[in-house]
C-alpha positions as CSV (number, residue, x, y, z in Angstrom):
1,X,-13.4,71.1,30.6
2,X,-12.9,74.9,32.1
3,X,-9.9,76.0,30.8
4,X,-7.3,75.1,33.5
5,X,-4.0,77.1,34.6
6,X,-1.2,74.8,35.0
7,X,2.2,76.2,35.8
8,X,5.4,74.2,35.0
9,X,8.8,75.0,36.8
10,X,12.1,72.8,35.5
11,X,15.7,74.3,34.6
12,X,15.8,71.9,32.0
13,X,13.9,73.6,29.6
14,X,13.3,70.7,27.2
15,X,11.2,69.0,30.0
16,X,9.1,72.0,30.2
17,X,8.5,72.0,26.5
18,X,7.4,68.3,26.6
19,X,5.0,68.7,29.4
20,X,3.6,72.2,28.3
21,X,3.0,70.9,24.5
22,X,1.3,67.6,25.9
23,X,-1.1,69.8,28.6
24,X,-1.2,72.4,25.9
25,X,-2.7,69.4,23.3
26,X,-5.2,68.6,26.5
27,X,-6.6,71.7,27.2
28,X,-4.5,73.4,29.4
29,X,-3.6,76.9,29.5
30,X,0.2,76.1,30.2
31,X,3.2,78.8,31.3
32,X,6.5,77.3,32.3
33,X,9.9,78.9,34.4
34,X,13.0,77.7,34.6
35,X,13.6,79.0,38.3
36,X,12.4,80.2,41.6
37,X,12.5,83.7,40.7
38,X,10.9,83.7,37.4
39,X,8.6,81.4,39.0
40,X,7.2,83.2,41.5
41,X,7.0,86.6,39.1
42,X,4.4,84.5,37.2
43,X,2.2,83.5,40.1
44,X,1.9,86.9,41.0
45,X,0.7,87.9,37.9
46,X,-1.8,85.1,37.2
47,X,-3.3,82.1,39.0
48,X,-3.1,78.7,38.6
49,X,-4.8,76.2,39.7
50,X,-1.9,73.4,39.6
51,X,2.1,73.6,39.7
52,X,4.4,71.1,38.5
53,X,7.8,72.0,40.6
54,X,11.1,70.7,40.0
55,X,13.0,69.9,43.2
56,X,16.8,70.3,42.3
57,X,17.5,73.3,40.7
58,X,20.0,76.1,40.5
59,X,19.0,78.7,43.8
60,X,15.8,78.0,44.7
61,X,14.5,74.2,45.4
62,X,11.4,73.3,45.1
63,X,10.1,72.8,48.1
64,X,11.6,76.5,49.1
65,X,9.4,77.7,45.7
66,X,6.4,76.2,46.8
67,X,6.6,78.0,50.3
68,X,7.0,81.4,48.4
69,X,4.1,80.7,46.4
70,X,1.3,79.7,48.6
71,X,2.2,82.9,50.5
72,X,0.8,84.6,47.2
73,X,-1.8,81.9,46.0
74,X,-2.3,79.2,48.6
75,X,-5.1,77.6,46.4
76,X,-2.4,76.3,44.2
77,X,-2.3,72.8,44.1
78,X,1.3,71.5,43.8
79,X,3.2,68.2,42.4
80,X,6.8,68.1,42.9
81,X,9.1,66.3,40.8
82,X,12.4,64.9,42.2
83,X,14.9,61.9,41.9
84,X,15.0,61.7,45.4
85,X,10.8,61.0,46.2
86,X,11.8,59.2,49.5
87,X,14.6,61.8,51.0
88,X,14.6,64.2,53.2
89,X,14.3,67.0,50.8
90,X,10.0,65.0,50.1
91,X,9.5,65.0,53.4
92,X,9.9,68.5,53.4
93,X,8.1,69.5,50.5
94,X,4.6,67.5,52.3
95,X,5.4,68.6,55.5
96,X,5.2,71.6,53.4
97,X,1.8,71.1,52.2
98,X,2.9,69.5,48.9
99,X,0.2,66.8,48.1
100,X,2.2,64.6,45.6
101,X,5.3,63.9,44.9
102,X,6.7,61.9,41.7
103,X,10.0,59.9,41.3
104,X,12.0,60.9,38.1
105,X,12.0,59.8,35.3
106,X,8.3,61.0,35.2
107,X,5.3,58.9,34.1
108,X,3.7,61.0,32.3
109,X,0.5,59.4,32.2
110,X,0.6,59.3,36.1
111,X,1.3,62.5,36.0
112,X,-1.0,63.8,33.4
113,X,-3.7,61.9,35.9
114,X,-2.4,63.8,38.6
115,X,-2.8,67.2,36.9
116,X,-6.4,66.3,36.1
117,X,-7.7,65.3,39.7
118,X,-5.8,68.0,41.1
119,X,-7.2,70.8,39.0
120,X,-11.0,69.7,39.4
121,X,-10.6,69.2,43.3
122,X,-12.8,71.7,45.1
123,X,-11.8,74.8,46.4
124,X,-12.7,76.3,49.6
125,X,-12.8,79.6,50.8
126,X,-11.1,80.3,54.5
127,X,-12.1,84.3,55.6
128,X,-10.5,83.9,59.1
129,X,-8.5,86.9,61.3
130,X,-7.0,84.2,63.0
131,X,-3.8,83.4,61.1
132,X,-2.9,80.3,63.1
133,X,-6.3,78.3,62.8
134,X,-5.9,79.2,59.5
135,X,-2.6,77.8,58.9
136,X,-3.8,74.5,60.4
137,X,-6.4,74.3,58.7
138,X,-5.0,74.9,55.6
139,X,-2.6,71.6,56.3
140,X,-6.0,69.8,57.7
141,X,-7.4,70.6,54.0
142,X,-4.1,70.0,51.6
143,X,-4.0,66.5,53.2
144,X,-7.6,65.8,52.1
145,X,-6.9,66.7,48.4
146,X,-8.6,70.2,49.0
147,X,-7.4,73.6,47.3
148,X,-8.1,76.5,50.3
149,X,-7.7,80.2,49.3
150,X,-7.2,82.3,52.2
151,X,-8.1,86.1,53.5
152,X,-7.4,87.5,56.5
153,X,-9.9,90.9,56.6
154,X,-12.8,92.0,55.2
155,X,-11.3,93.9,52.3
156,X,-9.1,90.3,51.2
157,X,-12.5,88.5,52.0
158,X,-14.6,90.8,49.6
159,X,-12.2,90.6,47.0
160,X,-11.1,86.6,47.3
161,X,-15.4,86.0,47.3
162,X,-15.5,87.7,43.8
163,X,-12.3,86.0,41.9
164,X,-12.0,82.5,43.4
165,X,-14.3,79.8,42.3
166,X,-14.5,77.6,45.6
167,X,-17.4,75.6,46.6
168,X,-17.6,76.2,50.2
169,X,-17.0,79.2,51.9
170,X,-15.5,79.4,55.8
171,X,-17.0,83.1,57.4
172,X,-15.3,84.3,60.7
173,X,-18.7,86.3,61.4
174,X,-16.1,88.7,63.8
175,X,-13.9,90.2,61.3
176,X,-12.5,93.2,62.4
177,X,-14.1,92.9,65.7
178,X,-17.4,93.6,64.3
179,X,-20.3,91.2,63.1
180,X,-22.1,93.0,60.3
181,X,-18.0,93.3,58.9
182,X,-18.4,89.2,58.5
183,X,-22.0,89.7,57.2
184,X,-20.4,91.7,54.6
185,X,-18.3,88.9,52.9
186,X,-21.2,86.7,53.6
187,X,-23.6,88.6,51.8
188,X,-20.7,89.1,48.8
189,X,-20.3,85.6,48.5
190,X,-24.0,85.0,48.0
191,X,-24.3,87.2,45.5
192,X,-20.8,86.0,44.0
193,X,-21.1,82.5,44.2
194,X,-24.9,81.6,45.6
195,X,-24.5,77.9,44.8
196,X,-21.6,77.6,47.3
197,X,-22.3,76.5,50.9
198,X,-21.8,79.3,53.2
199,X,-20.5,77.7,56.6
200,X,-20.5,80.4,59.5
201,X,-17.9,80.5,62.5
202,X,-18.1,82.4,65.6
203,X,-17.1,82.6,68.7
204,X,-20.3,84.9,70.3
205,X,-23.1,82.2,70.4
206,X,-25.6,84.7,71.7
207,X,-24.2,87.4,70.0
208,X,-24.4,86.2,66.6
209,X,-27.9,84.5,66.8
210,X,-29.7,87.7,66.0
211,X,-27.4,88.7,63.2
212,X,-27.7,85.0,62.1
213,X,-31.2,85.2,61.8
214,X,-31.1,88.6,59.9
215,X,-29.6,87.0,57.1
216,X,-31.4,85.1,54.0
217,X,-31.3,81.2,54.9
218,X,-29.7,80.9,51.5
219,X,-26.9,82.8,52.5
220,X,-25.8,81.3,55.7
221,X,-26.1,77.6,55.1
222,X,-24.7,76.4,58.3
223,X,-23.3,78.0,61.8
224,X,-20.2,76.4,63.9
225,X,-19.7,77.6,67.2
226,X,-16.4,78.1,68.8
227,X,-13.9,76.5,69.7
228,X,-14.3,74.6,66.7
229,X,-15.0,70.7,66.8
230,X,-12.3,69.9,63.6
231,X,-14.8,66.7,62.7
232,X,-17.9,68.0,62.6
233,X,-16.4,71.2,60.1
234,X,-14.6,68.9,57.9
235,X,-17.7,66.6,57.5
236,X,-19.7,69.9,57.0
237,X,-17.2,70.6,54.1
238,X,-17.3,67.1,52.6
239,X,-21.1,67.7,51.9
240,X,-20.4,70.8,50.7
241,X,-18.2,69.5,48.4
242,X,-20.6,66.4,47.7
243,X,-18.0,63.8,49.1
244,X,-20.6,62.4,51.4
């Protein structure tokens, strides 16, 4: 297994001693916190590909944490841990993009299984100006057990292409207004990351078929037109990712 980043957040510090020795044993590269604020100092010093959040604690709940932190990695996948798993304060944390949520006292075999699928499921790359389709489809990809790291200009783009290790990558071909700024980050991904499919989105049909064509076949794998048809792009994903 790929060493795997797992972050652990619990003011009871004993619990986060249990669960980092066992993921530790397992092969996990393990930090915990025991708050919001220590928290979210670690995640912007490393990233992780999984965080196990306590709900109830001192300042900062959970659910508050995990909004804090997907403003600095949104790739993190996220399991929240509360005594509460059908109150109002879960239905917050998914409406918040949280993808599970476990009833205390933990199973830790469930939970240990969790941690697992969660840090091996794909990621995918979203390089989009528009901040709102992005947001949605953000929640559109959490819901399907997909990670989805996020830039919103070409510099983010170039830089997100070279550290994340997604499978698919999403390519507003306008960024910044201009097409060859898209065919940048297209072109950085390829040489990045050429095994991951390369799915094109504009909104200039005629526009963008010339600069299309201009570019290696491996390198733009497939082309979606605006406005977007949200079935056809998550089923261009899925056999991306080899779920169909």
């Amino acid at each position: 297994m790929n060493e795997k980043r797992v972050l652990v957040v619990d003011d009871d510090q004993d619990i986060c001693a249990n669960i980092k020795d066992i993921l530790d044993d397992l092969g996990y590269r393990t930090d915990t916190a025991f708050d919001g604020d220590a928290a979210l100092q670690m995640v912007k010093t490393n990233r992780y590909d999984v965080a196990v959040l306590d709900y109830q604690m001192p300042g900062m709940d959970g659910a508050t944490l995990h909004q804090e932190m997907i403003k600095l990695q949104p790739q993190i996948a996220a399991i929240m841990v509360t005594a509460h798993a059908q109150g109002d304060g879960a239905q917050r944390a998914r409406d918040g993009g949280i993808q599970q949520i476990l009833g205390k006292p933990v199973d830790l075999v469930e939970l240990l299984n969790l941690v697992e699928e969660m840090s091996q499921s794909p990621i995918v790359l979203l390089v989009d100006d528009d901040l709102e389709f992005c947001q949605t489809l953000w929640q559109v990809l959490r819901e399907r057990s997909y990670r989805v790291c996020i830039a919103h200009s070409v510099e983010e783009g170039l830089a997100k292409a070279a550290e994340a290790e997604y499978q698919v990558a999403l390519i507003d071909l306008s960024l910044g207004h201009s097409m060859s700024d898209g065919c940048r980050v297209i072109e950085q991904v390829n040489r990045e990351n050429p095994s991951a499919r390369t799915i094109v989105i504009t909104g200039h049909r005629e526009a963008a078929r010339s600069v299309i064509g201009d570019l290696d076949q491996s390198e733009a794998s497939e082309v979606c037109y605006k406005p977007l048809e949200l079935d056809v792009l998550i089923k261009l994903i899925d056999r991306g990712t080899n779920r169909v």
